[in-house]
N, C-alpha and C positions, 0 to 999 in steps of 0.2 A: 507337465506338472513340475512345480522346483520343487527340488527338497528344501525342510524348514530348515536345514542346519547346510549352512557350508563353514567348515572351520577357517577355512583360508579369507575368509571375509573382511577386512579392516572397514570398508567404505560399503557402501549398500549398492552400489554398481561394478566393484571390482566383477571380474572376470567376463562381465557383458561389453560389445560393440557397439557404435551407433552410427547411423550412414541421415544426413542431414540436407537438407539443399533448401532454397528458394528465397523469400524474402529479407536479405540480408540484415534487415533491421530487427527483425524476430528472431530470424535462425541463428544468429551468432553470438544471442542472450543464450539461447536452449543449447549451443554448443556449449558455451562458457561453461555453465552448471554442469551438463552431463556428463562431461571432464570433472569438475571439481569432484562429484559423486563417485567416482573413479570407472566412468569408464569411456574405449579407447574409442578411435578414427585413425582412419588412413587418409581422410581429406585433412589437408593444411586448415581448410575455412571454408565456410557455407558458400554456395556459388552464388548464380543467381542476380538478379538486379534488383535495385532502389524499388520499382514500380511493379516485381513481380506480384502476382495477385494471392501466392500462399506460400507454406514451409510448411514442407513434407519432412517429418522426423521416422527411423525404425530404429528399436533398440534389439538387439538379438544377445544370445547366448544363457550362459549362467544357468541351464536348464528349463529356462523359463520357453512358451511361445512366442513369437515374433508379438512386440508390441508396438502402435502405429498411433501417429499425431499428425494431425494435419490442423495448423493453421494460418486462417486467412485473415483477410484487411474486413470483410464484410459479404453479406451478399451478393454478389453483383450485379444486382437488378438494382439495389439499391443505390450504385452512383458511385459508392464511397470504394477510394483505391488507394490510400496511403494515408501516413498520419495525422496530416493536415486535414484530410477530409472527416477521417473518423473523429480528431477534435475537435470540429465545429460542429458536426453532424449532435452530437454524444452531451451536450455540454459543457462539456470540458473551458471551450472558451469561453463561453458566457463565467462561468464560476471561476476561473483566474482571471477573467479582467473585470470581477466586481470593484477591485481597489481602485481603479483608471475610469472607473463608469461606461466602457464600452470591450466588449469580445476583443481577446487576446492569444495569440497562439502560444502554448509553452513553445520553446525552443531545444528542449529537450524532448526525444521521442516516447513518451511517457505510455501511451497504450503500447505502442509496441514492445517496450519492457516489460509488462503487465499483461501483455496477450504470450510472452513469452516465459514469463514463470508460472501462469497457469497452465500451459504445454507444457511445462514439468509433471506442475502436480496431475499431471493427468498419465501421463507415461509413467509417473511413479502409485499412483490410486491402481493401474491396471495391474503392474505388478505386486503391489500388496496382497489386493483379490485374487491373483492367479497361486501364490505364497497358502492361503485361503484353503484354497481348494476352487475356485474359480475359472473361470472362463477368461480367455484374453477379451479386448473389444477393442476398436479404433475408437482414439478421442477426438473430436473436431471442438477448435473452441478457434472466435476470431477477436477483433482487435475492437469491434462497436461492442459488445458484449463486456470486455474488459472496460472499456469506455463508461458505459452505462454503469458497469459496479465498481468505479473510483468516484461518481458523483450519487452512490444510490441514497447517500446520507441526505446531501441537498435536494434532490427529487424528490424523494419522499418530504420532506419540511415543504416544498412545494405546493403538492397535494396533500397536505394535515388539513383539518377541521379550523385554524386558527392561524394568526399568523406570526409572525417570527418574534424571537424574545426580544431582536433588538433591530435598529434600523438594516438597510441592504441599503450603502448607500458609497459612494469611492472615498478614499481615505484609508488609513494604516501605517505601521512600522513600514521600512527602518525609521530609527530615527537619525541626525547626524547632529556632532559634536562639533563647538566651535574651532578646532582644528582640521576638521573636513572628514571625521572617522566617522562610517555608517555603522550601526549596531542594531541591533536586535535587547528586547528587555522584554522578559521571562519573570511572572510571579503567579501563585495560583491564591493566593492570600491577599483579601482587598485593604488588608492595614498593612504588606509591605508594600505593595502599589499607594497608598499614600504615604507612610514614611519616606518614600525613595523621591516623591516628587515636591511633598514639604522641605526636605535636606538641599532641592534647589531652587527651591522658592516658588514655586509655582501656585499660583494664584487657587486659590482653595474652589472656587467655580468651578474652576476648568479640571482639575484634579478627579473634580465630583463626578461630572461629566462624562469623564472618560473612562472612567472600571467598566462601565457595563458596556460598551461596543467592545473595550479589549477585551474583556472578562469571553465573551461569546463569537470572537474572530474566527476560532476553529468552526464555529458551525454556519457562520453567514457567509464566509468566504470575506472578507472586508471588516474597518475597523474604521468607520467616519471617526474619528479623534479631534478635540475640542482645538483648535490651531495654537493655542498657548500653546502647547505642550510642545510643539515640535518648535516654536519661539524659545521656549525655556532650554532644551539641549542644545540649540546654536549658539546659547549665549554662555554654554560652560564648557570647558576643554574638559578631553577624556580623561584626565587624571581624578577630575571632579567629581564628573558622572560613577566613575569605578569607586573610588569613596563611597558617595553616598547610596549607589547597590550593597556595598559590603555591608553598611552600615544599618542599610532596613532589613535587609533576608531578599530583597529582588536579588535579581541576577542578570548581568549585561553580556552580551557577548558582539564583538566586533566582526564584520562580513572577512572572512577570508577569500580569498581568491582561487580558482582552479588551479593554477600555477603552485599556489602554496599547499593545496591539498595534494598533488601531485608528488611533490618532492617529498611530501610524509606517508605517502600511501605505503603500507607494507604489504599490500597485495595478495591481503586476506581472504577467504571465501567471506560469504556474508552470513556463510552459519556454521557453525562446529557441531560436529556429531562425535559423544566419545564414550566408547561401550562400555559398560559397569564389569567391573571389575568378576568374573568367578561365570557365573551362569545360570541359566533355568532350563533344560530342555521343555520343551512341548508337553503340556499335560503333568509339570514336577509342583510340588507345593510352591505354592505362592505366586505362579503364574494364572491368568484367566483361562479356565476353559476354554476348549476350541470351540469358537462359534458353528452355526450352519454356515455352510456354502455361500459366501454371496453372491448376489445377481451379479450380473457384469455391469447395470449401470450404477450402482451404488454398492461401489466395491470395500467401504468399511462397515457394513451392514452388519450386527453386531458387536462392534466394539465401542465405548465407552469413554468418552472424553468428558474431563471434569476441569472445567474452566475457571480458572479465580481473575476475571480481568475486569479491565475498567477501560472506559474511553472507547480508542478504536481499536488499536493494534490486535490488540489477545481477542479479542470478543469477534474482531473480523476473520482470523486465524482460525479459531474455532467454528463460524457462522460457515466456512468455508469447508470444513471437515465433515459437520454436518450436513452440507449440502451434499457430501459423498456416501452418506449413508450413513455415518456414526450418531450415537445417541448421544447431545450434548447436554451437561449437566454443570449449570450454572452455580458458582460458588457466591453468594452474595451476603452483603452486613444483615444483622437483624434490621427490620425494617424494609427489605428490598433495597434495590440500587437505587439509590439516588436519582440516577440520572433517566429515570423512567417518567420521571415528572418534567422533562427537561423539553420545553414548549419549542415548537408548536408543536401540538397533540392531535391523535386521531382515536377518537371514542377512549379517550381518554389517558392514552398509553403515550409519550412521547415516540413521535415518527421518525425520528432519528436512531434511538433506541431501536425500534423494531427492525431497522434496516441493517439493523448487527446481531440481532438477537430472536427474531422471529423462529419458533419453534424449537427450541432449545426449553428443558425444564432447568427449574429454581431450585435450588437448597440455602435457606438462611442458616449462616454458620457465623459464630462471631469468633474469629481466630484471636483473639484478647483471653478468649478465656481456655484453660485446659482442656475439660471435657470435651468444648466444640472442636478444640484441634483432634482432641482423639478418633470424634467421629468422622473427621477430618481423615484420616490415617486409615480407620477401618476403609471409609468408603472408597480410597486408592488404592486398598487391597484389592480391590475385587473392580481395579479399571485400566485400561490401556494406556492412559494417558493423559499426564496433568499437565493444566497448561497456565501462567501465569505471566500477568510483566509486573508484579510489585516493584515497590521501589530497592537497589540494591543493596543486599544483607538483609534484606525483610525475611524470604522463604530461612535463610540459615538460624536466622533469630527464634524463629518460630519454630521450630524444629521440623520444617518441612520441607528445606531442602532435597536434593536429589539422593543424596549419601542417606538422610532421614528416610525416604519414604523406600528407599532400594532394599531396606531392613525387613520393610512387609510386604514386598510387594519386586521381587530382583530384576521381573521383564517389566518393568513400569519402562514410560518413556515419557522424562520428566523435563519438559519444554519449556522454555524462560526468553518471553518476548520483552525487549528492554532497549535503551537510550542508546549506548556506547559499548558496551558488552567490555570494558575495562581493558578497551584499546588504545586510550589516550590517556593520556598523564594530567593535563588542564583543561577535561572536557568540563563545561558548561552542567547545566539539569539538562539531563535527559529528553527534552520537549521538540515536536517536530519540526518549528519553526527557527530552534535554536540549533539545532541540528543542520538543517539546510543554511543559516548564516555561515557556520561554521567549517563544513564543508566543500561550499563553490555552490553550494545547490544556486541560491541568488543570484549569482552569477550566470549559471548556466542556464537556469531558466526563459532568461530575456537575452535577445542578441545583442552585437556589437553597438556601442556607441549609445546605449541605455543604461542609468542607473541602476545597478545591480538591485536586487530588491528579491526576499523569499516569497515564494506565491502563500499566498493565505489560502488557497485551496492543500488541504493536507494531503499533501504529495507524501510524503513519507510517513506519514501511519497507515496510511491505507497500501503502498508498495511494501511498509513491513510488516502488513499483517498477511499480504500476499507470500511475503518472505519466509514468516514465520508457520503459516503451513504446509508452504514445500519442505520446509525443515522437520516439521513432525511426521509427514509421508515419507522422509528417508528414512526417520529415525525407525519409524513401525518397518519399514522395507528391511534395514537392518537388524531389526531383532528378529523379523521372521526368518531369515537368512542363519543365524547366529545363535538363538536363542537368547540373548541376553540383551536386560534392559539397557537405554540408552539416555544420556544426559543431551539434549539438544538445546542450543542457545542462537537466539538471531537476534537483529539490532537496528533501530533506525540508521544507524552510523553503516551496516551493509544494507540498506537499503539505496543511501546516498550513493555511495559507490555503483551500486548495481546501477543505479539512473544514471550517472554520469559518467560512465566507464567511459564511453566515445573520446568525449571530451578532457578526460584524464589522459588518456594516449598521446591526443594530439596537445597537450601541455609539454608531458615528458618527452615528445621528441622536440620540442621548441618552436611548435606551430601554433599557430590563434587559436588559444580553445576553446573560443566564442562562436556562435554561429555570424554569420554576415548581418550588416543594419538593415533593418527590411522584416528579415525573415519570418514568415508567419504572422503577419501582419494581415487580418481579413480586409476586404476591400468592403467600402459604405455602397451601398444602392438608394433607392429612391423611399425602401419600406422597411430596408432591414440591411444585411451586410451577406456577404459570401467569401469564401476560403480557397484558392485554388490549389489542385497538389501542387507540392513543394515543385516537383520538375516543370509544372507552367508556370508560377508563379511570376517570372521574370515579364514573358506575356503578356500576362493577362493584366499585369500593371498599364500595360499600356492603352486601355479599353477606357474611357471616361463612363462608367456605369449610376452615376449618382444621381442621373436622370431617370432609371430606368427602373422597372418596379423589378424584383428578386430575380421571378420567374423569368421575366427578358432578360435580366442579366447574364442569368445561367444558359440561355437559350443560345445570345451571343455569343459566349465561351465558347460553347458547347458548337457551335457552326464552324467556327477557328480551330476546331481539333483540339481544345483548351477543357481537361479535365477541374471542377470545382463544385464545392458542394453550400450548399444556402446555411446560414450558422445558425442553432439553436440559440435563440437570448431567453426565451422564456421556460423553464423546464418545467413546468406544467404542460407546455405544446409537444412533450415526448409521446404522451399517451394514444396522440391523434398520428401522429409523423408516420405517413406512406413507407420511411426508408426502416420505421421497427416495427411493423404490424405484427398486432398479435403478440410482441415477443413480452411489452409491460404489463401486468399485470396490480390486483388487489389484495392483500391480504384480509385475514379474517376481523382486521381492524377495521380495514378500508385505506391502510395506509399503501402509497405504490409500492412496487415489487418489483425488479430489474429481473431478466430472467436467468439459468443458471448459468454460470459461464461456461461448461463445455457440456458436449454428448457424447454420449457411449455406443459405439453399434457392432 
């Protein structure tokens, strides 16, 4: 059992070891963090090979029982054994190459990132519960699972009652300027989206046109755009284009390179944890009661999350907490969230929506006005943990900042999911896809000898709302450790990095930080397309399969010693797929349900 208090605590891992091995793609994400969180090894780096089949994590020490993570690429009845197979497998590639109208492999290892910061939050959910009063448990979570909940927003619009707000059809940003600069343009307001493209003349049709594929790109994965529009910034140099951004309230930002994100990297963690100042022991005014014991699979069972979020980031952060057992409690405008109406619908509820909010209760609070902030204030009194990504100096305006709510409440652990966390000096809005321009993400997503271009699948809200859970599981890990509340803050700008560390490294020592032309490229068949792992890949190029129907094709591979897996295009087809039975599920709307990322035993 730990003790609640260890004084010596700076970091919610200080004084624990951790012994890690296996698939080096997972395991040297979960080394990274487990270091960041402070604590040690005696191995240099995860061993293991490219094609191992899991990554075994133990964390020991600090009083706590040994805590255990194992995870894997997938079942292994199910075929799937590395990234490439869980992306095609998962949908992953159907939903980034909706902009190209055919399955695209990221080139970035995006599940195994994503299968390896839920490996956190699971070695850190054990230790919370053991803090508790709880039982250890081994967590297994694998890389299709992760897979399944970075597209469960599109799955779900899949299966809704209705069909999508707006076409699914190739097309989208960047756009490029007649000096040959690719950009990205950023507005959530459809009169600066026309002022910015009346300032270059663009034909009032096509202007019209175009709001409502860009307006809904986040959720279709693609943005068919009216072709003026991408005519109109060839025929104006960047000077222009940044003008008439400035000039409507849009906002432009130009693709950086990995190279150039590299030599700026300051080599941040992707979240800050920073302990409030003074204290609360266990059971002192103004901390929560100690809950019951929790189970060991639902190891925040009893505690209290109060969500003020919009979109994806905060609400997937939270959706995820909840999934651990906390009771999550929705801060929403009077009237409800907006975005509950947000088509397509299933029994009436937007399916998107649900796919970040299912089970969570509501509170209409209108933080415009006094009173509601005050009930606002009471109800943080008496909760674990608030979680927000408003836009920046909103919470301090409102008087609800960290320093604000620490007044009623000193073990609160006051969580702030956001854009850039005020690490850059000329960052852009805050916005996913402005973020990955900015970054290298575009870059890094597509291989060599391909125009850089940011995936319209949101890579980076959904990796930082992953980010921004494991940030609240520290923060709770450290005040039960310490007694004292905690200010945690994470960012899509750390999530960028987390995704593209690989490729930052090999920048900064002066190597190609691209992957090779080719790479993750599925091969066409006679009825559909297939993927093979990255290490056959080279192989199984050399098969003329476009004759041959899916099943033969795999069949062939498959007689060659040639590992590949058949590629989801249609994600309605998950619910039947032999390689996830059982695991999708309906909610009480009817809307699909991905199953939970890890288990406890």
């Amino acid at each position: 059992m730990a003790s609640p208090a260890t004084t010596q605590t700076v970091r919610p891992l200080d004084t624990l070891r951790f012994d890690t091995s296996g698939a080096p793609q997972i395991a040297s994400v979960v080394t990274d963090h487990l270091r960041l969180l402070g604590a040690r090894t005696d191995r240099p780096g995860p061993d293991g090979h490219r094609g191992a089949p899991a990554a075994g994590t133990t964390l020991t020490g600090g009083g706590f029982e040994p805590a255990r993570a194992t995870a894997r690429w997938a079942d292994p009845a199910s075929g799937l054994a590395d990234e490439a197979t869980v992306q095609a497998a998962t949908g992953m590639m159907a939903v980034h190459g909706r902009r190209d109208g055919t399955p695209r492999g990221l080139a970035v290892d995006y599940a195994a990132t994503a299968t390896a910061v839920l490996t956190v939050q699971g070695l850190l959910a054990n230790l919370v519960g053991q803090a508790r009063g709880g039982a250890s448990a081994e967590v297994t979570t694998s890389a299709d699972r992760a897979g399944l909940l970075a597209v469960s927003q599109y799955l779900a619009a899949a299966g809704a009652d209705e069909g999508e707000a707006a076409e699914i059809a190739p097309g989208g940003p960047p756009f490029t300027s007649a000096d040959g600069i690719l950009f990205e343009l950023e507005t959530l307001d459809p009169g600066a989206w026309a002022a910015f493209w009346k300032a270059l003349e663009t034909p009032g049709e096509a202007l019209r046109a175009g709001w409502r594929p860009f307006q809904f790109r986040y959720a279709t994965g693609c943005a068919p755009l009216p072709a003026a529009l991408h005519t109109t910034t060839r025929s104006h140099g960047w000077d222009r284009i940044r003008r008439a951004a400035a000039a409507s309230g849009a906002e432009v930002c130009a693709l950086r390179s990995l190279t150039d994100r590299a030599a700026e990297h300051d080599g941040a963690a992707p979240w800050s944890l920073t302990p409030a100042p003074g204290g609360a022991p266990a059971g002192s005014p103004g901390r929560p009661p100690v809950p019951l014991v929790p189970p060991a699979g639902r190891p925040l069972a009893g505690l209290t999350v109060l969500e003020a979020g919009r979109r994806i980031q905060a609400p997937l952060a939270a959706h995820l907490l909840g999934l651990l057992g906390a009771d999550v409690i929705r801060i929403e405008p009077p009237g409800g969230d907006p975005l509950r109406g947000m088509p397509p619908a299933c029994s009436g509820t937007s399916a998107r929506w649900l796919a970040l909010n299912r089970g969570k209760r509501a509170v209409e609070i209108d933080i415009k006005a006094e009173a509601d902030r005050g009930r606002l204030r009471e109800m943080a009194a008496h909760a674990d943990v608030f979680l927000h990504n408003w836009a920046p100096g909103k919470a301090a305006a409102l008087g609800l900042d960290a320093d604000d709510l620490a007044r009623v409440n000193p073990a609160l652990v006051h969580a702030y999911t956001c854009g850039w966390a005020g690490r850059l000096d000329d960052a852009p809005m805050g916005t996913d896809f402005m973020v990955q321009a900015r970054t290298g993400v575009g870059e890094a997503a597509r291989p060599e000898g391909e125009v850089p271009a940011p995936s319209l699948m949101t890579l980076l809200d959904v990796l930082g709302g992953l980010l921004g859970a494991e940030a609240v599981l520290a923060g709770l890990l450290l005040r039960e450790r310490t007694g004292r509340g905690v200010r945690v803050d994470s960012s899509l700008l750390g999530a960028a990095d987390t995704l593209t560390g690989p490729a930052l490294r090999r920048a900064a020592r002066g190597e190609n930080p691209r992957r090779p032309a080719g790479f993750r490229h599925p091969l066409a068949t006679a009825d559909g397309w297939i993927a093979p792992a990255d290490a056959d890949a080279r192989a199984a190029a050399g098969h003329d399969l476009r004759g041959l129907p899916t099943a033969e094709a795999l069949a062939r591979l498959h007689a060659h010693g040639l590992t590949a897996a058949a590629v989801t295009t249609e994600l309605s087809d998950l619910h039947h797929d032999p390689r996830f039975a059982g695991a999708i599920g309906r909610d009480a709307h009817g809307a699909p349900a991905v199953p939970d990322p890890w288990s406890f035993v």
